[in-house]
C-alpha positions as semicolon CSV with decimal commas, in nm:
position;residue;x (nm);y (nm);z (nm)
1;X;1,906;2,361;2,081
2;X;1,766;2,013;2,197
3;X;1,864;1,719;1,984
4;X;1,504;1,582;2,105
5;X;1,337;1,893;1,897
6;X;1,386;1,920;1,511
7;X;1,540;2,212;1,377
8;X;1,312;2,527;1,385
9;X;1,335;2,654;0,983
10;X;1,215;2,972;0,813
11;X;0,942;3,072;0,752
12;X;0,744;2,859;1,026
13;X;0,711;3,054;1,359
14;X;0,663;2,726;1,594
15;X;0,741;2,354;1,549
16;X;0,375;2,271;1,550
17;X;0,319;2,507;1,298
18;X;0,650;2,325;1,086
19;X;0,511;1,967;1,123
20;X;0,154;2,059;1,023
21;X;0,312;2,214;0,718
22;X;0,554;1,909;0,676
23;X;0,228;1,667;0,741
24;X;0,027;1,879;0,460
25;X;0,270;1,784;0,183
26;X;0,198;1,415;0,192
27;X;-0,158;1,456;0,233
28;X;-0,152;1,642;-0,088
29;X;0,076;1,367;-0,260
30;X;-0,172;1,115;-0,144
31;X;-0,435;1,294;-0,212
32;X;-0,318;1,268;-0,576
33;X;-0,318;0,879;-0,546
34;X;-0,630;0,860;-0,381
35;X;-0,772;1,041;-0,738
36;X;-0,551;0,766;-0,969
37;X;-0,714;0,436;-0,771
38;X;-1,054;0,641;-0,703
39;X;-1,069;0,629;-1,094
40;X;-0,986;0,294;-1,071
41;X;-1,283;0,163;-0,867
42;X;-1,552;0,402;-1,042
43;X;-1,428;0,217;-1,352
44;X;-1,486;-0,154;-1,159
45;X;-1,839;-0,002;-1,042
46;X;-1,976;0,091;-1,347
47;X;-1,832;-0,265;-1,547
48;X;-2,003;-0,453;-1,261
49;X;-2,341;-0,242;-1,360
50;X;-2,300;-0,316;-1,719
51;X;-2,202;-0,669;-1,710
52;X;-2,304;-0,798;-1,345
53;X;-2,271;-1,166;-1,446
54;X;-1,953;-1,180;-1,603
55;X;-1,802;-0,962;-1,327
56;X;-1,929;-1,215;-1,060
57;X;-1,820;-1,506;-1,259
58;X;-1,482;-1,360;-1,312
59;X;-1,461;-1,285;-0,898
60;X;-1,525;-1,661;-0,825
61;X;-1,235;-1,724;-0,969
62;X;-1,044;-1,519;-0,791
63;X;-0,774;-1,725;-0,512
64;X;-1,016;-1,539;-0,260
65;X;-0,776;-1,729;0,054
66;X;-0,433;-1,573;-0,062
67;X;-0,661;-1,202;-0,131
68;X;-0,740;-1,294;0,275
69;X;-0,381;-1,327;0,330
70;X;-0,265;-1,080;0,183
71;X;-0,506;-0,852;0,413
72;X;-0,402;-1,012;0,704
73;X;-0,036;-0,966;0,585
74;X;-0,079;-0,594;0,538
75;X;-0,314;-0,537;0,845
76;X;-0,002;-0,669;1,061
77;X;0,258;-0,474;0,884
78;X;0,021;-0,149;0,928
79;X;0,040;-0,181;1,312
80;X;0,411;-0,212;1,312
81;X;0,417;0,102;1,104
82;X;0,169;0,252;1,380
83;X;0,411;0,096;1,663
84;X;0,706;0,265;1,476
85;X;0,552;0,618;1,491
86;X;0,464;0,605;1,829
87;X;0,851;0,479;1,927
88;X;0,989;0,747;1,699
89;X;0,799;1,018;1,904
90;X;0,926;0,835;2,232
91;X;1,276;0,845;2,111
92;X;1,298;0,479;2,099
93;X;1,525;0,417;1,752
94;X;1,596;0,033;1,834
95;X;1,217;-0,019;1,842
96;X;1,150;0,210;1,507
97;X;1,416;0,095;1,314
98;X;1,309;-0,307;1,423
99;X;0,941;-0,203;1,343
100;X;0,980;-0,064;0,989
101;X;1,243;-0,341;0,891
102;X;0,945;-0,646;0,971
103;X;0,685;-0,427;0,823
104;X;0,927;-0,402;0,473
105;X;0,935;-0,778;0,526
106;X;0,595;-0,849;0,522
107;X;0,560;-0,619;0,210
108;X;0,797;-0,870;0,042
109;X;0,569;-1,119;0,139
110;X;0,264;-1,009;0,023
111;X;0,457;-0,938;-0,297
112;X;0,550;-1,321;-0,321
113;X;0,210;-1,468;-0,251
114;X;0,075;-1,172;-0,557
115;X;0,305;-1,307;-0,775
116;X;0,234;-1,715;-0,708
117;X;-0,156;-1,534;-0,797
118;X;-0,038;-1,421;-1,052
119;X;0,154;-1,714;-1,186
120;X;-0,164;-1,944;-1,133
121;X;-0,389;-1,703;-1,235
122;X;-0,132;-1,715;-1,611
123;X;-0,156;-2,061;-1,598
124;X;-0,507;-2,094;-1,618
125;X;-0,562;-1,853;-1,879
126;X;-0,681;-1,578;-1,656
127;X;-0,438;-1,325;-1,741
128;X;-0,538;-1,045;-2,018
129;X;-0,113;-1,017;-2,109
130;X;0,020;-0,960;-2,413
131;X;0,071;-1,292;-2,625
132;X;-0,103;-1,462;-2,318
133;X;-0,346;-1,800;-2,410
134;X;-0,660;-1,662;-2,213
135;X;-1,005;-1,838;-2,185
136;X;-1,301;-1,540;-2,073
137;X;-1,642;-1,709;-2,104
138;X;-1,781;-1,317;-2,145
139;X;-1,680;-0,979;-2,243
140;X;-1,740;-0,946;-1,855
141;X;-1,490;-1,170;-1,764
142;X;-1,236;-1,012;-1,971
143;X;-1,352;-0,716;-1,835
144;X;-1,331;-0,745;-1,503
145;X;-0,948;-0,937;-1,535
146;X;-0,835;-0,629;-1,693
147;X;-0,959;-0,425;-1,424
148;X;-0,813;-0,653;-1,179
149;X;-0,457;-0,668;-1,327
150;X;-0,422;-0,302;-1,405
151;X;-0,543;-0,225;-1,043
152;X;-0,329;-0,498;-0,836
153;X;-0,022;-0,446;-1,078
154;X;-0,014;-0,094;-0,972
155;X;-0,085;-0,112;-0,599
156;X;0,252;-0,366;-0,628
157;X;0,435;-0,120;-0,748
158;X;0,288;0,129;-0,452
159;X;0,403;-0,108;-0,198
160;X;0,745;-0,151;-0,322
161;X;0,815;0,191;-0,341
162;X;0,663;0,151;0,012
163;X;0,884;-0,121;0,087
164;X;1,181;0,092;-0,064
165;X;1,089;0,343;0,188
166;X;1,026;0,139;0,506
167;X;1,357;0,008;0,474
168;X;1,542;0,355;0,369
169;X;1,435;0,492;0,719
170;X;1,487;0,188;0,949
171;X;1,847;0,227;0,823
172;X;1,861;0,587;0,875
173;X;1,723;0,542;1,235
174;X;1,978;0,223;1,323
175;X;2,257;0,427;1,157
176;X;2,165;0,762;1,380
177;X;2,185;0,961;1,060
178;X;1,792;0,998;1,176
179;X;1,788;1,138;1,525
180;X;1,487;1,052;1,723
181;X;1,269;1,186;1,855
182;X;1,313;1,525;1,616
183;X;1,281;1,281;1,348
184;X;0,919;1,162;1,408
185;X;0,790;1,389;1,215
186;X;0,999;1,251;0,884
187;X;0,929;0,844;1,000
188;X;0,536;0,965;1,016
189;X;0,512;1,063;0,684
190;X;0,671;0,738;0,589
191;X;0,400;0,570;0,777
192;X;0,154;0,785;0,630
193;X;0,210;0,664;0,251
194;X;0,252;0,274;0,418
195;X;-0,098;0,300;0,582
196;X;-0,248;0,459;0,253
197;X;-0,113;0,172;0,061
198;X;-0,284;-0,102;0,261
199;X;-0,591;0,112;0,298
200;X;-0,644;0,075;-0,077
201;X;-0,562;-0,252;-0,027
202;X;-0,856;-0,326;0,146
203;X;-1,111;-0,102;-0,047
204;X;-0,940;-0,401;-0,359
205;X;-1,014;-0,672;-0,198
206;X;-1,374;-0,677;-0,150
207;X;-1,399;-0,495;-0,472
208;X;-1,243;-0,777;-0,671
209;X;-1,255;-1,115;-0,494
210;X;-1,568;-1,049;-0,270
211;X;-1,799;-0,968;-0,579
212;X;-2,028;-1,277;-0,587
């Protein structure tokens, strides 16, 4: 058998047949976390009908440039991902493993600019945390700053498990313990859950710093 073709296994009759069914299991897991952050945003759209001004006051506050940087940051790291796929069906390991390790870093950076947010955002009394000195003008503010730290808190820990990932298969390519190309098929379900991640992403970002 080819090393270029992944292994044929029962009961699939064809590769295309295998991948589709391979592909189909992470579009049911994401389906899954499209459900969680779908709640998420019908809960932000119905607090924004019930308390408009307090949800618009509570967005100005919002460090809209490092939200824009963060998008940016993400955006970029997608099309490595997208780069990576393409080189993983082209056999092209250098290029994948290169790909997903600079697309892990920029994770890490949107991770550090979340968490300098975050640490302003504390500071000024923004934060609804436990034991936290907060200042809300409105039950709208508070509102909305609960609905913004329960939603970005948990895409952060979606992109480090991304992160986690990204970097698990770059070393499996560079190592060869992931031949390519019959390892595409593996690196594009990676990709899949990366591009997800940011996609939500940017559904968040209007949602909570663009709401003015």
């Amino acid at each position: 058998m080819s090393e270029d073709l992944p292994p044929l296994r029962e009961p699939y009759s064809t590769r295309d047949q295998q991948r589709e069914a391979d592909m189909l299991g992470i579009y049911l897991f994401l389906a899954s976390e499209i459900m969680l952050f779908g709640g998420l945003f019908a809960v932000a759209f119905v607090a924004h009908f019930l308390h408009p001004e307090g949800f618009v006051e509570a967005s100005k506050k919002m460090h809209v440039f490092i939200g824009a940087a963060n998008t940016m940051i993400l955006l970029t790291s997608s099309y490595l991902v997208a780069i990576a796929v393409r080189a993983a069906r082209a056999g092209h390991a250098r290029l994948v493993s290169g790909c997903l390790a600079l697309a892990a870093a920029l994770g890490v950076a949107f991770l550090g600019l979340k968490a300098y947010e975050y640490r302003s955002e504390y500071r000024d009394g923004l934060l609804p945390l436990p034991g936290a000195h907060t200042d809300f003008a409105s039950p709208g503010e508070h509102l909305f700053m609960n609905i913004y730290l329960i939603a970005t808190s948990l895409h952060a820990l979606h992109l480090t498990i991304g992160i986690v990932v990204l970097c698990l298969f770059a070393w499996l390519v560079r190592s060869r313990r992931l031949s390519l190309p019959a390892g595409a098929t593996a690196t594009e379900t990676a990709a899949t859950y990366w591009h997800l991640v940011d996609i939500i992403w940017i559904f968040l970002f209007p949602v909570l710093y663009l709401a003015r």
